[in-house]
NUBAKE-434106 format. One record per residue (C-alpha): residue number from 1; residue in three letters; x, y, z. Coordinates in Angstrom, 3 decimals, m for minus. Layout:
% NUBAKE-434106
ATOM | NUM | ALA | X | Y | Z
...
***
This chain:
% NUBAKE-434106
ATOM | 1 | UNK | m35.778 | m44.065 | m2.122
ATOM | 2 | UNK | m35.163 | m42.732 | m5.430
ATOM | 3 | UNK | m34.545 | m39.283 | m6.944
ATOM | 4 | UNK | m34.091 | m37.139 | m10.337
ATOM | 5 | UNK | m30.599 | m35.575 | m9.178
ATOM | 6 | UNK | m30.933 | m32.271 | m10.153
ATOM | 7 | UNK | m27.168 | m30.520 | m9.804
ATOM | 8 | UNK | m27.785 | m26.960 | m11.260
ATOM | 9 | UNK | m24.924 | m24.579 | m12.674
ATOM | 10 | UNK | m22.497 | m23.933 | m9.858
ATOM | 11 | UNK | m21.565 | m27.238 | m8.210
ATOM | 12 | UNK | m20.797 | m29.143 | m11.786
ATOM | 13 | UNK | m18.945 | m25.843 | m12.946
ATOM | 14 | UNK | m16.932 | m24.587 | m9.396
ATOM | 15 | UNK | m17.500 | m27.147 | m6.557
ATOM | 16 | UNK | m17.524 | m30.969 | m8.315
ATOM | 17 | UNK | m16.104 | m32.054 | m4.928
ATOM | 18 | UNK | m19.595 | m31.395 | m3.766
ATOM | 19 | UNK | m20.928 | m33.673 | m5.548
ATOM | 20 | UNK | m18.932 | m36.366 | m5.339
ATOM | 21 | UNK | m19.422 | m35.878 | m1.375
ATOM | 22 | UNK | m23.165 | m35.995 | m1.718
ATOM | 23 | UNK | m23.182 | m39.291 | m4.387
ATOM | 24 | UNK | m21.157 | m41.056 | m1.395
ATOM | 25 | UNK | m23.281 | m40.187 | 1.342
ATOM | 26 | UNK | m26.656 | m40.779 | 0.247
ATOM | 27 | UNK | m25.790 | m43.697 | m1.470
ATOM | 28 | UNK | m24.585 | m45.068 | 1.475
ATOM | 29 | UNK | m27.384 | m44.344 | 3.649
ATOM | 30 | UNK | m29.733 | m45.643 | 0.857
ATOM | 31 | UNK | m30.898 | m43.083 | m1.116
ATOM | 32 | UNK | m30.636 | m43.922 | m5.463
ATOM | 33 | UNK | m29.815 | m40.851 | m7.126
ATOM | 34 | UNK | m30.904 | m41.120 | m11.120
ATOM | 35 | UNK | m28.938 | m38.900 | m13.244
ATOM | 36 | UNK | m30.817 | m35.829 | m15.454
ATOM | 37 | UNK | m30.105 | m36.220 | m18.598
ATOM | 38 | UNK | m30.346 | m33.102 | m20.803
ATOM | 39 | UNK | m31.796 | m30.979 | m17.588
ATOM | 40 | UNK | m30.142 | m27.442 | m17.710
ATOM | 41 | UNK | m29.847 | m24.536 | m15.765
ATOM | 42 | UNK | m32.810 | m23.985 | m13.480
ATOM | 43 | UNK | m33.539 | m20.433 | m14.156
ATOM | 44 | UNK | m31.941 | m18.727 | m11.253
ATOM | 45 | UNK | m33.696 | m17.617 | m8.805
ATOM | 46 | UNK | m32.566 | m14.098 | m8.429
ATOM | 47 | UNK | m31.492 | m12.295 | m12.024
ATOM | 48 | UNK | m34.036 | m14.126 | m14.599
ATOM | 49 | UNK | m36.931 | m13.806 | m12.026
ATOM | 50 | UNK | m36.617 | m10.133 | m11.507
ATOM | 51 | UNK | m36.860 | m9.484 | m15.442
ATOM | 52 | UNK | m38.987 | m11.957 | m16.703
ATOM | 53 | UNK | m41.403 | m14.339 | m14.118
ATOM | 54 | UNK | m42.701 | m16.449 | m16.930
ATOM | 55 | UNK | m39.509 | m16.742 | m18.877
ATOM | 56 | UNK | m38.131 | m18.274 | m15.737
ATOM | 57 | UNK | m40.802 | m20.568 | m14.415
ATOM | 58 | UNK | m40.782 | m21.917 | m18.484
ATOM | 59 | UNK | m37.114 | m22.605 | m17.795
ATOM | 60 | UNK | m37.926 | m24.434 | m14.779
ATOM | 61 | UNK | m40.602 | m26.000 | m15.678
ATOM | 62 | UNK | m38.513 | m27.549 | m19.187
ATOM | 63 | UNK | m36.544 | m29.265 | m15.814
ATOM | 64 | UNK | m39.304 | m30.457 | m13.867
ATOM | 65 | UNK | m41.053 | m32.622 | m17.185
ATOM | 66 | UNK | m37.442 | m34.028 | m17.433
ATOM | 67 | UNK | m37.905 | m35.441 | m13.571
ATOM | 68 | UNK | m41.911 | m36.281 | m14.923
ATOM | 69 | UNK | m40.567 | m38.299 | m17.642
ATOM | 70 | UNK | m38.542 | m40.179 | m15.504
ATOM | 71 | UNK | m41.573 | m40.742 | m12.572
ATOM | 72 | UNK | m38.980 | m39.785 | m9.816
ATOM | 73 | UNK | m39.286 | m36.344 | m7.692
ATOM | 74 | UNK | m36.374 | m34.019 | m7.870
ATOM | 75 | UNK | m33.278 | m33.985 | m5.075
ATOM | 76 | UNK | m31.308 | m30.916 | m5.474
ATOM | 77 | UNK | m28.442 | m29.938 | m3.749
ATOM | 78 | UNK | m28.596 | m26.013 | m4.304
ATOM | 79 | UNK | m30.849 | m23.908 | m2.249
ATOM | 80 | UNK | m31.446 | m21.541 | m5.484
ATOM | 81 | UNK | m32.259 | m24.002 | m7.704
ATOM | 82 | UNK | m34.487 | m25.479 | m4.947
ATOM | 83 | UNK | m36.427 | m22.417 | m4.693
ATOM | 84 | UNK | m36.618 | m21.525 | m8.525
ATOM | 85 | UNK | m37.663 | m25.182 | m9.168
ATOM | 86 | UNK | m40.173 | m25.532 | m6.370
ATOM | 87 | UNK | m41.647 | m22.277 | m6.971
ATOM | 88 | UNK | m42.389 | m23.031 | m10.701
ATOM | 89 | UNK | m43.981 | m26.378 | m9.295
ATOM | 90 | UNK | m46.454 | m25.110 | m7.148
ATOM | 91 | UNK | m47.182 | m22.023 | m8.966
ATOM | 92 | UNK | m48.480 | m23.898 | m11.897
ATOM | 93 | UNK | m50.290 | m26.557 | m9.782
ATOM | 94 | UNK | m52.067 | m24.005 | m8.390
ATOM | 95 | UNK | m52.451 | m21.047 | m11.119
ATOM | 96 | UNK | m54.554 | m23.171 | m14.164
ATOM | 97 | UNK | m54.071 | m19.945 | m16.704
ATOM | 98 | UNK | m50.239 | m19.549 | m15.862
ATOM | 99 | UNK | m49.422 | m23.549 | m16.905
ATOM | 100 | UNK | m51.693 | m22.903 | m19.960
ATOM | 101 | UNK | m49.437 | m20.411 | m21.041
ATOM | 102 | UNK | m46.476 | m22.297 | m20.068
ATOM | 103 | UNK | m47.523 | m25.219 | m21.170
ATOM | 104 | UNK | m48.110 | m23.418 | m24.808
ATOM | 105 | UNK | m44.116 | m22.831 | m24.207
ATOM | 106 | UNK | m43.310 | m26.118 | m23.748
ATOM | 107 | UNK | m45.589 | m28.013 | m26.547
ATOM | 108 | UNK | m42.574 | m25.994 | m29.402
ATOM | 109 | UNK | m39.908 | m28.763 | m27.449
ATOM | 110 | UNK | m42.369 | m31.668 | m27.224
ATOM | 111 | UNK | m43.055 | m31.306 | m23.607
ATOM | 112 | UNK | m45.976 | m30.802 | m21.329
ATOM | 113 | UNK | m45.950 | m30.043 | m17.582
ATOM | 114 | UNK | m48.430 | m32.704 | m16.128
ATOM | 115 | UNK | m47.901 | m31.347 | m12.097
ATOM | 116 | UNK | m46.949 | m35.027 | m10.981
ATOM | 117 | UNK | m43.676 | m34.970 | m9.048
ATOM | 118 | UNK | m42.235 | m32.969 | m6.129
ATOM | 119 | UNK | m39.349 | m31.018 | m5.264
ATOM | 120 | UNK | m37.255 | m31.524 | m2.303
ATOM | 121 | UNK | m33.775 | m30.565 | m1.103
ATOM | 122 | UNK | m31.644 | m32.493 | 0.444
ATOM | 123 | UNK | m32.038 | m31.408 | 4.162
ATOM | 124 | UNK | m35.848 | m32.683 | 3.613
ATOM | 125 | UNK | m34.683 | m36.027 | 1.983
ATOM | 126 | UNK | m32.194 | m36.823 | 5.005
ATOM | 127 | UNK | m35.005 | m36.172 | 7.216
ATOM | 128 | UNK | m37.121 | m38.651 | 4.958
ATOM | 129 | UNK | m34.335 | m41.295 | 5.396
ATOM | 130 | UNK | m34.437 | m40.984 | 9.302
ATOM | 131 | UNK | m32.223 | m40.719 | 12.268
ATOM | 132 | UNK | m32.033 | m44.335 | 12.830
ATOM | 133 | UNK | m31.165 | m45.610 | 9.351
ATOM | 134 | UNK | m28.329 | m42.198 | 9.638
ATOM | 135 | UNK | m27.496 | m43.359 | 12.878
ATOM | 136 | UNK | m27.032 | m46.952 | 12.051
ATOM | 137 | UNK | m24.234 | m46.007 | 9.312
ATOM | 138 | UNK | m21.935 | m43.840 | 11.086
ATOM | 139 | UNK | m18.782 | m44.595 | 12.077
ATOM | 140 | UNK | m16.931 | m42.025 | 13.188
ATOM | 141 | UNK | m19.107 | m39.578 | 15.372
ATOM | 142 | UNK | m17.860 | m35.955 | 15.472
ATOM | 143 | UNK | m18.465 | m35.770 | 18.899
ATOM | 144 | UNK | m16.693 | m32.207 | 20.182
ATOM | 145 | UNK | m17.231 | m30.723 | 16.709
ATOM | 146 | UNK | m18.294 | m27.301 | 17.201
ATOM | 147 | UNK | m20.601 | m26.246 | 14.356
ATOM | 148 | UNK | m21.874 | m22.577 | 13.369
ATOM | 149 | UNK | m24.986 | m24.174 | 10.703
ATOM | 150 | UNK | m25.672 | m21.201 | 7.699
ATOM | 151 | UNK | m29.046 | m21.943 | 6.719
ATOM | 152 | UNK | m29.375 | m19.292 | 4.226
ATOM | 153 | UNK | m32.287 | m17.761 | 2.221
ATOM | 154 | UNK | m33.376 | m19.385 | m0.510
ATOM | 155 | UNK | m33.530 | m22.621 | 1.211
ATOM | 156 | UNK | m36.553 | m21.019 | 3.351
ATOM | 157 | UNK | m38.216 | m18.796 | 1.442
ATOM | 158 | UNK | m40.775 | m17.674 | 0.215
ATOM | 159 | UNK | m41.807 | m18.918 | 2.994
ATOM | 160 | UNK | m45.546 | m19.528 | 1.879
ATOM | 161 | UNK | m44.070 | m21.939 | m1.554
ATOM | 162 | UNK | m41.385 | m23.788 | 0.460
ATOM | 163 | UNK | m43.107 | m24.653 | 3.963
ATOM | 164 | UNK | m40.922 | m27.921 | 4.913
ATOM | 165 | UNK | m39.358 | m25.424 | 8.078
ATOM | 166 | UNK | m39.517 | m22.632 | 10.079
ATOM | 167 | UNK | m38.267 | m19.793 | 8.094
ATOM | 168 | UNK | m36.994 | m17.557 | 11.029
ATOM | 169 | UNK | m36.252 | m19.957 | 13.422
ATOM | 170 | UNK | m35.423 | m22.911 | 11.063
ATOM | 171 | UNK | m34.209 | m26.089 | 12.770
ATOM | 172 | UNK | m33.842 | m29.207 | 10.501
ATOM | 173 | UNK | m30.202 | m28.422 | 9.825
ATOM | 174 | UNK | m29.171 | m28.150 | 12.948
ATOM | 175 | UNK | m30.784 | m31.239 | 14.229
ATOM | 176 | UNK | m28.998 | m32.967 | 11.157
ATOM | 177 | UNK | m25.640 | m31.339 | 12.725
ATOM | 178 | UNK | m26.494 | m32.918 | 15.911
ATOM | 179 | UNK | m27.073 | m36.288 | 14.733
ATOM | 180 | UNK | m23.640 | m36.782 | 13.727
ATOM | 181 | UNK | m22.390 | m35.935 | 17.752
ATOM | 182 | UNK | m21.460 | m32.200 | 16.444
ATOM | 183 | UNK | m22.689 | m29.474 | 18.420
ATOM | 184 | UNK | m24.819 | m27.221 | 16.526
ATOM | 185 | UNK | m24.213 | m23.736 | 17.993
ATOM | 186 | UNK | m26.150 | m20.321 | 17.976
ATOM | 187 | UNK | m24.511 | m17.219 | 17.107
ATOM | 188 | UNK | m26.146 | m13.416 | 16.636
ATOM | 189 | UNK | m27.433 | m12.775 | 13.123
ATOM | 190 | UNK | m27.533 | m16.619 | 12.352
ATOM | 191 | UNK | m30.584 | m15.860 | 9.995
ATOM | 192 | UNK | m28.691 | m12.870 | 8.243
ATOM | 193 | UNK | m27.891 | m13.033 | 4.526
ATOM | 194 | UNK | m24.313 | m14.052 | 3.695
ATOM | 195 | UNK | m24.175 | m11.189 | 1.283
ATOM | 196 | UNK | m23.154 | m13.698 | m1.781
ATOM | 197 | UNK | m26.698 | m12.174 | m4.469
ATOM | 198 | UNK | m25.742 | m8.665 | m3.461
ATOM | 199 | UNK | m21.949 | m9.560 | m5.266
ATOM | 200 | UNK | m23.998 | m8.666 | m8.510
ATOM | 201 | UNK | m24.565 | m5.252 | m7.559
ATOM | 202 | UNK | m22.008 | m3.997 | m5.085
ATOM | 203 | UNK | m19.312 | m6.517 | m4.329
ATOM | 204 | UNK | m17.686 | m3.646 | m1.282
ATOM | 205 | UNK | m20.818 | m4.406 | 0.526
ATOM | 206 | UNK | m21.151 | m7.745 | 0.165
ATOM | 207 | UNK | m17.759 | m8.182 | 1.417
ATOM | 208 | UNK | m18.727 | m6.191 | 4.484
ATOM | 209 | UNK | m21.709 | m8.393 | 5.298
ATOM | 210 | UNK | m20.019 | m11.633 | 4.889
ATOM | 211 | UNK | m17.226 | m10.548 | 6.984
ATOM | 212 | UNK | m19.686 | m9.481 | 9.812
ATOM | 213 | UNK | m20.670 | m12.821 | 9.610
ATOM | 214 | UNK | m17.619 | m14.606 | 9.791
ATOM | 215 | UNK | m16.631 | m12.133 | 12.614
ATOM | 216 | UNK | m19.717 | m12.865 | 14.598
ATOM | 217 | UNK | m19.043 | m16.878 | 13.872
ATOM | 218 | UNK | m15.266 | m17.006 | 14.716
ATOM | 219 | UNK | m16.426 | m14.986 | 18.579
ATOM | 220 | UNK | m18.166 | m17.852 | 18.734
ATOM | 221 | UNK | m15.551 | m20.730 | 19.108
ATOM | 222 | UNK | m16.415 | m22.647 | 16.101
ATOM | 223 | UNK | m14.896 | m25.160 | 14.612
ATOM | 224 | UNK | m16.442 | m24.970 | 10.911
ATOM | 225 | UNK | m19.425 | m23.268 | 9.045
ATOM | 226 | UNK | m21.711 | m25.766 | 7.629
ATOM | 227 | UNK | m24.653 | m25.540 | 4.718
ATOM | 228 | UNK | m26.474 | m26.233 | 2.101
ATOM | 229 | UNK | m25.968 | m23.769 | m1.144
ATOM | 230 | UNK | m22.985 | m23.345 | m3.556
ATOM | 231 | UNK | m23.113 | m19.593 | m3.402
ATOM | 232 | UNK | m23.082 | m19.086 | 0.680
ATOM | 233 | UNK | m20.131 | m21.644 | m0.180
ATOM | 234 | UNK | m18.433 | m19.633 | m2.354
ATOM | 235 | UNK | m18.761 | m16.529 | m0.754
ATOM | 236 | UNK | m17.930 | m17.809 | 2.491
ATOM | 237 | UNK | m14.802 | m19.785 | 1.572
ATOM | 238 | UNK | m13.632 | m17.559 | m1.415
ATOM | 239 | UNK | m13.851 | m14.541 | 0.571
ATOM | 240 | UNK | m11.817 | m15.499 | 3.644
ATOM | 241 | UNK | m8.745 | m16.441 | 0.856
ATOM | 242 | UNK | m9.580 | m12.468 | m0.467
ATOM | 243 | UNK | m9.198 | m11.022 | 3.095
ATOM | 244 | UNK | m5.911 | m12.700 | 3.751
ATOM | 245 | UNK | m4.628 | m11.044 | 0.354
ATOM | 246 | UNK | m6.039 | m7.831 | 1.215
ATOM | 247 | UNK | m3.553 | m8.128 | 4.683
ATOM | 248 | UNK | m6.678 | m7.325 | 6.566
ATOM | 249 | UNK | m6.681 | m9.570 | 10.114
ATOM | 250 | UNK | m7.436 | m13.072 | 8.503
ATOM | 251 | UNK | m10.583 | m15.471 | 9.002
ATOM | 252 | UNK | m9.352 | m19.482 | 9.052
ATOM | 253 | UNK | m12.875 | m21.317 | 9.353
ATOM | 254 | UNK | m13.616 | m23.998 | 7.568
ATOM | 255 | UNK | m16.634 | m24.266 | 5.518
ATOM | 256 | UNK | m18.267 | m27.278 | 4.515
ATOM | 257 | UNK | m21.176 | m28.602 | 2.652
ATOM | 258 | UNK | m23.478 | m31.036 | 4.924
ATOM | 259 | UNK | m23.079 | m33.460 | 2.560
ATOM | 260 | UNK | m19.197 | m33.132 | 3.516
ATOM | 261 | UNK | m19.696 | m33.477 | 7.290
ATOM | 262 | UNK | m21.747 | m36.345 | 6.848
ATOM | 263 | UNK | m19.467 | m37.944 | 4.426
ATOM | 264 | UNK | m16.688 | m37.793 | 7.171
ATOM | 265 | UNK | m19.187 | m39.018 | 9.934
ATOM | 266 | UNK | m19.941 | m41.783 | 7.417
ATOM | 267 | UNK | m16.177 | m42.716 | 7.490
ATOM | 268 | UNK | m15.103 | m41.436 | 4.291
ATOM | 269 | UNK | m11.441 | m39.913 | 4.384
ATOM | 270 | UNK | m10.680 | m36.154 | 3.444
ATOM | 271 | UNK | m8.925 | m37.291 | 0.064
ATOM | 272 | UNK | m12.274 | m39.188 | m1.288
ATOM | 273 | UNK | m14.618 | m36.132 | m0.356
ATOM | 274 | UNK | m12.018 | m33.955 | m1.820
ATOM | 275 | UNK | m11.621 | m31.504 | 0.818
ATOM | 276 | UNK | m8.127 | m30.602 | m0.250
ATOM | 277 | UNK | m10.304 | m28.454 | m3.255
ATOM | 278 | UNK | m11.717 | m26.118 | m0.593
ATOM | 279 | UNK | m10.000 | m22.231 | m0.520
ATOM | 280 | UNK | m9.944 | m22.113 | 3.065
ATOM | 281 | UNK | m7.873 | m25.146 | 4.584
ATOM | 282 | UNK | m10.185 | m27.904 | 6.207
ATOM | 283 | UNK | m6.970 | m28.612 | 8.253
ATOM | 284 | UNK | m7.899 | m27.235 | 11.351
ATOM | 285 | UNK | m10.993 | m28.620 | 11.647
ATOM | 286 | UNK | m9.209 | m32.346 | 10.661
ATOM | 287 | UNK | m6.917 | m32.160 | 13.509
ATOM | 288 | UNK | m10.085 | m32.372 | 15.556
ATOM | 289 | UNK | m12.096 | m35.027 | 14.472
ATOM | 290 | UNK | m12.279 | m37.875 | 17.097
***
């Protein structure tokens, strides 16, 4: 198994840790990861959209005949690039007159968008890999782990582009939390936004809604938040570091990327993932682990 690794803005720039977590474990469980060369932001899915559609499926689609050239379909490991990038993919497979026009875009930088590769995210390429070849590879199973899974928006929708899971009752992630001998728990407003795209407009509110969130989470006995996108990262890490300096009553969950949970199931110590970069202290959750 072989992809076009596409990384986006936010993990190279703020979370390289996150990376480095995800080279180790799908390497190790078999899956080649082929470097981008040149590919640039995706277009972001929320912003660029909203004031120009074509301006940011061109941007996307400048990535995607990066990933053609190099005949491998894309793995990305952030939920907005996944939707930005797999939007602009079927959209032009499907509307002839919109990759004209794009494709009249493209031809001033030498490229053409041919429609020949796919877009996944990682959650789908784990499940490609299989729970046996997963299973076969761990060696230290976080049995007793308590898990509250985030999946997040933009890894689901729109619903009628994305289509690999359920987009209201979603349940990949959480049987990828299971496989490792965590226990995936359910919690009230699992499905609600973590607040992190409304930081653009009104950053009081967004607080408000993440800390709902992490209130509702913490009633639940968990031991750490788990997903898959930089800014639910961000905003749930970064935030619980803001509340303690606000001297409001403090949040001390641990949030980690899958690709960090399997890395540790996988064997890999704390100082090779390079947990120690998170804002909220992994410790907790450490002390823990079988």
């Amino acid at each position: 198994m072989r992809y076009a690794f596409f990384l986006g803005c936010m993990i190279p720039l703020r979370l390289p840790h996150i990376e480095r977590a995800t080279r180790m474990a799908l390497e190790a469980v078999g899956v080649e990861l082929l470097d981008m060369e040149g590919a640039s932001c995706c277009g972001e899915p929320i912003s660029i959209q909203s004031l120009d559609r074509e301006a940011w499926i061109a941007l996307a689609a400048r990535n995607l005949c990066i990933a053609e050239e190099m005949k491998a379909d894309i793995l990305t490991i952030c939920s907005g690039c996944y939707e930005t990038l797999k939007t602009a993919n079927v959209s032009m497979k499907r509307e002839t007159s919109l990759r004209e026009r794009i494709n009249e875009k493209l031809s001033a930088i030498g490229k053409e968008f041919r429609g020949t590769i796919e877009v996944k995210n990682i959650i789908e390429v784990l499940g490609e890999v299989g729970e046996e070849r997963i299973k076969a590879h761990l060696k230290r199973p976080l049995k007793g782990i308590r898990v509250a899974a985030h999946p997040g928006c933009h890894l689901l929708r729109p619903s009628e582009i994305i289509q690999f899971d359920d987009p209201m009752r979603p349940v990949l992630l959480d049987r990828l939390i299971r496989l490792l001998g965590a226990e995936s728990i359910q919690y009230p407003k699992k499905m609600l936004c973590c607040g992190a795209g409304l930081r653009l407009v009104d950053l009081e509110k967004a607080n408000k809604l993440v800390e709902m969130k992490l209130s509702l989470i913490e009633s639940a006995e968990t031991d750490c938040i788990v997903l898959v996108c930089p800014y639910c990262m961000i905003q749930y890490d970064l935030t619980q570091r803001m509340i303690k300096r606000e001297d409001k009553a403090p949040f001390n969950i641990p949030v980690l990327y899958y690709s960090e949970l399997l890395s540790l199931a996988l064997g890999f110590s704390p100082s090779e993932i390079g947990l120690r970069f998170h804002r909220t202290s992994v410790e907790p959750l450490l002390k823990k682990l079988p």
